[in-house]
N, C-alpha and C positions, 0 to 999 in steps of 0.2 A: 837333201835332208830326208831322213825316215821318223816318221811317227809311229807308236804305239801307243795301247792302253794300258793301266796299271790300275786294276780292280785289288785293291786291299783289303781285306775281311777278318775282324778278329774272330776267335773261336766264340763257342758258344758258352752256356752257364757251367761251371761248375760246382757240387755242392761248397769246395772250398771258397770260390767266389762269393757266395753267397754269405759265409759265416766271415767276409774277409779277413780267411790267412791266406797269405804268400804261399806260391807255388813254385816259382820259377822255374830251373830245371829239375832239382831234385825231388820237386813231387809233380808224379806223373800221373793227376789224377784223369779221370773219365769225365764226359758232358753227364751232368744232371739229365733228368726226365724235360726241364725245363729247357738245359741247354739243345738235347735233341730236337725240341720245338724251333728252337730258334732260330738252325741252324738249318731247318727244313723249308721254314719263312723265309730265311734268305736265298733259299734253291727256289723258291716260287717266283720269287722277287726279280729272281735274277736269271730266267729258265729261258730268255728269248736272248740271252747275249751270246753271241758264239766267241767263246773261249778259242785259242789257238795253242797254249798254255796255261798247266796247273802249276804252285809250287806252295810248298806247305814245308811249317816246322814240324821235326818228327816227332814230336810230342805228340802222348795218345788226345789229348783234348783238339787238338787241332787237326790229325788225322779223321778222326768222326765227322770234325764240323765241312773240313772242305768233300769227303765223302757224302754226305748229308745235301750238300750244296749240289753238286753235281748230279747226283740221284734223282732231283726235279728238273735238270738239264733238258731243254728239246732237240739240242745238238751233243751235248758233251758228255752223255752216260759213259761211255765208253774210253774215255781220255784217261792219259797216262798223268797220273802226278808223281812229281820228282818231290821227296823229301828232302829238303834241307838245312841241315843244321843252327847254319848259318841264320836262319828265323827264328831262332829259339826264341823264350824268351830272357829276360835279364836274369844273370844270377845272383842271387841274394845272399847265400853262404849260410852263417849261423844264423840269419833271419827267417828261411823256410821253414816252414810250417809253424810258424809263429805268427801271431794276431796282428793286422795291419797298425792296430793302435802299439804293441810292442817296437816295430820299425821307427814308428813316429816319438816315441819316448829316446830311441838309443839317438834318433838324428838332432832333437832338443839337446840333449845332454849333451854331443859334442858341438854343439852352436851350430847347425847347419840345417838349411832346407830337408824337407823330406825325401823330394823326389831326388834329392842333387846325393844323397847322403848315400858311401857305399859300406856296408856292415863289412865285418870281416870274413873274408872267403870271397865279397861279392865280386862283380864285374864293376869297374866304373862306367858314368856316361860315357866318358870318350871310348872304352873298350866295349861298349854295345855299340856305340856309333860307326867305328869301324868295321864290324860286322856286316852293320846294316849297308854302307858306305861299301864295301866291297860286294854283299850280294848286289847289290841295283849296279855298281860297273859290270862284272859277269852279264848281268842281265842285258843292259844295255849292246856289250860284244854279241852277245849272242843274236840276239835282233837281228844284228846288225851284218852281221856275218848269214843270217838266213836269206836277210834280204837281197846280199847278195848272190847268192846261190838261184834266187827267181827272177825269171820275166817282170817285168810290169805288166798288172793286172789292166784289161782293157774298164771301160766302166759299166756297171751291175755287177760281174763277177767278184767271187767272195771278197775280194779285199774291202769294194765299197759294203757286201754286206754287215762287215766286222764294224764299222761307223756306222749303220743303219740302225743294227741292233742294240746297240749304245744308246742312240740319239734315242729311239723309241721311249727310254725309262728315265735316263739322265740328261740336263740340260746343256748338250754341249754347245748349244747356241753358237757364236761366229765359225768355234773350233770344229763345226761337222764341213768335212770335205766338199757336200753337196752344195755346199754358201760359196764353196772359194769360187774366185773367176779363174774360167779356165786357162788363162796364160798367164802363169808364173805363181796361183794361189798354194795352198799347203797342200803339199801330198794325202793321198789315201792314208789310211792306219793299212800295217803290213802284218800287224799283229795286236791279240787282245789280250791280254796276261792276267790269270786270277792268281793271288799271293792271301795266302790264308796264315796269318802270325797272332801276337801275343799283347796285351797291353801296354804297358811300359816301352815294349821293344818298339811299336808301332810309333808312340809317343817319339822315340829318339829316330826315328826315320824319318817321321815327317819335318820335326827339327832341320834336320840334316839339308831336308829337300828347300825349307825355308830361308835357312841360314846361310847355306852355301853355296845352292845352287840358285839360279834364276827362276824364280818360281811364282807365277801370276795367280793372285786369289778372288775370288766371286767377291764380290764389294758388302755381299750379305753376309760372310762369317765375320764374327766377333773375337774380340782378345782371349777370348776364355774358350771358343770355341778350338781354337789353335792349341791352346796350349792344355786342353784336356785328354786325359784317356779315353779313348774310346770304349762305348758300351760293348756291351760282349753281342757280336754280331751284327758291331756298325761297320758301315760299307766307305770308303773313301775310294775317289775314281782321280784320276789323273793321267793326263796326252802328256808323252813324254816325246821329246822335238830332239836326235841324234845324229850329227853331224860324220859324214864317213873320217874326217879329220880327225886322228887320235889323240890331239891334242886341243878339240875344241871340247868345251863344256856344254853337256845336256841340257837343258829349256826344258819345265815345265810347266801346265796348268792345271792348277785346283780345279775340277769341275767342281766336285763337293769331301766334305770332311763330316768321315762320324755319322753318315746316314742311318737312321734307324726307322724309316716308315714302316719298314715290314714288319716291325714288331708292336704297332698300331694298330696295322689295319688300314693305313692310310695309302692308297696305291702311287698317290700324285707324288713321285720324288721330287718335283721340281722346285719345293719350297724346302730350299737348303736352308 
């Protein structure tokens, strides 16, 4: 089995955000003054984790904020991020640049949920979902495929330190390597993955991770917790468990969802 992390971060504020109109793809606006803060707290926040992987949608607000992130890095100034697409966020069609309360009018009037509701031009869930749904297999091959290209790390070298610097901020509790017993417990993490995307999009990933795949959650998140968007520059962590079998399914666990200490003040993430 191979383990990784999966650090998800949505972008920071935008002044559209703030006046909420939709952005989707076709407004490619910039971080706020506010959002550049935010998105400098979460490079604080997150400055002792050693990344092994960046991946960002190409959108300019997500491009700032995962640059912003990594600029506070103590290891990862210097990392390459791969933009892509496939992170965007959801497309909304004749909905962009229109008032979130417009959205919620067009989705009343043809009798449907808000978030379910796709305007014309839009994506629907299922066609964000398979986005989302095809980057995280990519991702997982690719792991998976690195992993085998290396040795097995002996222990202290960097692999345990990629679980060290984890544990340090986030509550991986049983899930930290250093717990397992040594004959036959869960392998080291082989890699730590920061993925910097969009609200809604983020929304229909975690779904995905929920619904479909085997996916253990902290006994502390709530219904509303799950099924919220994340704040602009909330942090979600997740061990993702990848079997070399092509045909087995992924495992994974929630450490937390939607973290936003950093934009507090409050340094203790561990009260998810």
């Amino acid at each position: 089995m191979t383990r990784f992390a999966l650090t998800v971060v949505r972008h920071g504020e935008t002044r559209l955000n703030k006046e909420k109109i939709l952005q989707g793809q076709g407004v490619d606006e910039p971080l706020s003054e506010t959002g550049f803060q935010q998105a400098a707290a979460a490079g604080v926040f997150l400055s002792n984790v050693r990344f092994t992987h960046a991946f960002s949608s190409d959108l300019t607000r997500t491009r700032q904020t995962v640059h912003g992130i990594l600029e506070k890095s103590k290891f990862c100034k210097d990392m390459t991020v791969t933009f892509d697409s496939r992170l965007r966020e959801r497309k909304y069609g004749v909905a962009e640049r229109q008032a979130l309360s417009e959205l919620r009018a067009m989705a009343r009037e043809a009798g449907e949920e808000c978030h379910a509701f796709t305007p014309p031009g839009g994506e629907t869930l299922d066609q964000v979902k398979m986005r989302g749904k095809d980057f995280f297999e990519f991702l997982c091959q690719l792991i998976l495929k690195e992993a085998g290209q290396k040795e097995q790390f002996p222990p202290g070298t960097p692999s345990n330190c990629l679980e060290t610097s984890l544990a340090e901020i986030f509550p991986l509790g049983k899930h930290r390597a250093s717990k397992s017993p040594p004959d036959g417990g869960a392998p080291e993490l082989v890699a730590s993955v920061l993925v910097v995307s969009h609200g809604a999009y983020m929304r229909t990933l975690f779904s995905y991770f929920l619904t479909d795949l085997p996916c253990a959650l902290p006994g502390s998140l709530s219904r509303s917790e799950l099924t919220s968007v994340s704040p602009n520059t909330g942090i979600s962590v997740f061990i993702v468990n990848v079997e070399n079998d092509p045909e087995a399914t992924p495992t994974l666990q929630c450490v937390c969802m939607n973290l936003q200490e950093h934009l507090s003040g409050t340094a203790d993430a561990r009260q998810v």
